[in-house]
C-alpha positions in Angstrom: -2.1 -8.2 -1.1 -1.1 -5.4 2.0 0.1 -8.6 3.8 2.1 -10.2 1.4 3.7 -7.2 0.3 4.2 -6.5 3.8 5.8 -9.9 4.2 8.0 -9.6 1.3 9.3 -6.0 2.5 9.8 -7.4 6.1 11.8 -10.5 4.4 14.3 -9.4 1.6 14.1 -5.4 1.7 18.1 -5.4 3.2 19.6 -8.0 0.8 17.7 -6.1 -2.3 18.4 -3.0 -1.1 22.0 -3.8 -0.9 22.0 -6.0 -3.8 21.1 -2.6 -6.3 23.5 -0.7 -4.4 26.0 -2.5 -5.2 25.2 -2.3 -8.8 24.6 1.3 -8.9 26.8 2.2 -6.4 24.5 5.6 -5.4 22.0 5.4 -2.4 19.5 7.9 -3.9 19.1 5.6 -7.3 19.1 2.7 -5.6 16.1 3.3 -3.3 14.4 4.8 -6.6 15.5 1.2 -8.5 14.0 -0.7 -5.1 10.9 1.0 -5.4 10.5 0.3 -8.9 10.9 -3.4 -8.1 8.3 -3.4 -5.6 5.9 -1.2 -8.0 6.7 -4.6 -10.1 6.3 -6.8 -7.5 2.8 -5.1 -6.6 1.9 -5.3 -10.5 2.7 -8.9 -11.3 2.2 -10.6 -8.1 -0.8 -12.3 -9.4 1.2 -14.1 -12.0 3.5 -15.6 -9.2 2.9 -18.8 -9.7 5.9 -20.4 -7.2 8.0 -22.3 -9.7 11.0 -20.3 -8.2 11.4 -19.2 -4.4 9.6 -15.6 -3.5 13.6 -14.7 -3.7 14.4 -15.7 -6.6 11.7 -13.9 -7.9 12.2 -10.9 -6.0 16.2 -10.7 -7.0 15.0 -11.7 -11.1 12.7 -8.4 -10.9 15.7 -6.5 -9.0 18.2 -7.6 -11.7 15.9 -6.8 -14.7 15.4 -3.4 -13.0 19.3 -3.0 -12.8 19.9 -3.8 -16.3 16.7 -1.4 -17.3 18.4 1.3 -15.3 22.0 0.7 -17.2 20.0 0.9 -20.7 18.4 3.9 -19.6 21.7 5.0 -17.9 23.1 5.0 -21.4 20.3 6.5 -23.3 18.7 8.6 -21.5 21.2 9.8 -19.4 19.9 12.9 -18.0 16.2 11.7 -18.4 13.8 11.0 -15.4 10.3 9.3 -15.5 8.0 10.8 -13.6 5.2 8.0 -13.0 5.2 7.8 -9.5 5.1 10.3 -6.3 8.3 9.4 -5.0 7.5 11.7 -2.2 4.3 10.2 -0.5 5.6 6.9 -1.7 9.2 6.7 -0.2 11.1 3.6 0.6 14.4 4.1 2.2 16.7 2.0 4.0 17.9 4.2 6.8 20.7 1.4 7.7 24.6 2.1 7.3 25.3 1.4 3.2 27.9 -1.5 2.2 30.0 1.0 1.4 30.0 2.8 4.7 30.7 -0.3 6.7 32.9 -1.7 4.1 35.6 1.5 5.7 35.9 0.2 8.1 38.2 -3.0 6.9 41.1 -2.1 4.7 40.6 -5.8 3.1 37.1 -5.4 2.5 37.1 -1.5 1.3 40.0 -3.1 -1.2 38.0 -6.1 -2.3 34.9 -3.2 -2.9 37.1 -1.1 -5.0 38.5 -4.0 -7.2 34.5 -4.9 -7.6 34.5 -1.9 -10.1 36.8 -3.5 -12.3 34.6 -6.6 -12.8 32.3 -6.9 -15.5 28.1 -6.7 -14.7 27.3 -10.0 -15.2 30.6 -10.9 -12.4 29.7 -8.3 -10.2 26.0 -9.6 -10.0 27.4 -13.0 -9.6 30.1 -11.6 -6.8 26.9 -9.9 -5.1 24.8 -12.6 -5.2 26.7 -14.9 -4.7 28.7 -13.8 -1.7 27.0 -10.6 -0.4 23.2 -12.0 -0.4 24.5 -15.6 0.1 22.3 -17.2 -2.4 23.6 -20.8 -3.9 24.5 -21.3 -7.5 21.2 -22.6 -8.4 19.2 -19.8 -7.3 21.9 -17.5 -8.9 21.2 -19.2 -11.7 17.8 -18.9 -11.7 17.5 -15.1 -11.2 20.4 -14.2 -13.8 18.6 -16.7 -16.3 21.6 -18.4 -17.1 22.9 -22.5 -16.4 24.5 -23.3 -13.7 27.9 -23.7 -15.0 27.9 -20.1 -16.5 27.4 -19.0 -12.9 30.0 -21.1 -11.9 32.5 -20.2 -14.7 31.6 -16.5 -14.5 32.2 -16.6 -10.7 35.5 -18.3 -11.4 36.8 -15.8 -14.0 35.4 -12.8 -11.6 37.6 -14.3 -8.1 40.6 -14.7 -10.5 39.9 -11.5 -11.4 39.9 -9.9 -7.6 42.6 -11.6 -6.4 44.7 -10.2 -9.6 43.2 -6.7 -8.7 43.5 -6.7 -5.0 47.2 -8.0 -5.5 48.3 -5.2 -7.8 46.6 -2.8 -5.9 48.1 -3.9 -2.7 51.7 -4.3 -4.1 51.3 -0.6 -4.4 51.0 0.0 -1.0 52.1 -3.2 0.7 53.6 -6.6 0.6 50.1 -8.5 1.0 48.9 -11.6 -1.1 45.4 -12.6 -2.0 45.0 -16.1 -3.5 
């Protein structure tokens, strides 16, 4: 199991770290929430049984720990779980966050911003979709929905950015999205 947990860290530790920052938008809760998915991953391995890519998987448990979090979020604002040693046990991403290299370009800090705006379910698509590059099917398949929800969801959430990024830029330029 050290190996294929090894494997799976080695393979999809970036895009899933990136993917629940996104979400969260905090670097500290999202190494907690990507250590909670591989506490998951380490506790239900064994019912793995391949009818979805390891990905898939992977970004199912991610998701499920996002919404968790959000519930929680809500609830229980102040609230923290102490189950694990966070300090022996530490997984960190010591990489630039989306956010930091997203600065950098004026069109993609914008675009980042306007990502606020959207709703969960069209910022997961927007994040999956674009930022971890997976197809419709396999957004599908982790968000639990049909194929042309992800498709009509990802619609509505572009029409949506381009409305934002234009009004937003009309504020401080001439610039058109579309």
């Amino acid at each position: 199991m050290d190996s294929v947990f090894k494997e799976i860290y080695n393979k999809y530790h970036q895009d899933l770290f990136q993917f629940l920052i996104y979400m969260v938008k905090n670097r500290d809760v999202a190494e907690d929430l990507t250590q909670e998915v591989y506490i998951r991953v380490l506790k239900s391995y064994h019912h793995f049984e391949g009818k979805s890519s390891e990905k898939t998987w992977l970004f199912s448990i991610a998701r499920n720990v996002a919404i968790d979090h959000f519930r929680k979020q809500k609830s229980l604002k102040n609230r923290m779980m102490e189950v694990f040693d966070w300090n022996k046990n530490q997984v960190s991403d010591l990489g630039p966050l989306p956010e930091e290299i997203a600065m950098k370009n004026e069109n993609i800090r914008l675009l980042y911003q306007c990502l606020d705006f959207c709703t969960k379910d069209q910022k997961m698509v927007i994040v999956l979709r674009y930022l971890n590059n997976l197809s419709i099917s396999e957004t599908a398949e982790i968000l639990n929905w049909s194929e042309s929800k992800v498709k009509t969801t990802q619609h509505r959430a572009l029409a949506a950015l381009r409305k934002w990024m234009n009004e937003k830029d009309q504020k401080g330029g001439a610039r058109q999205y579309g």
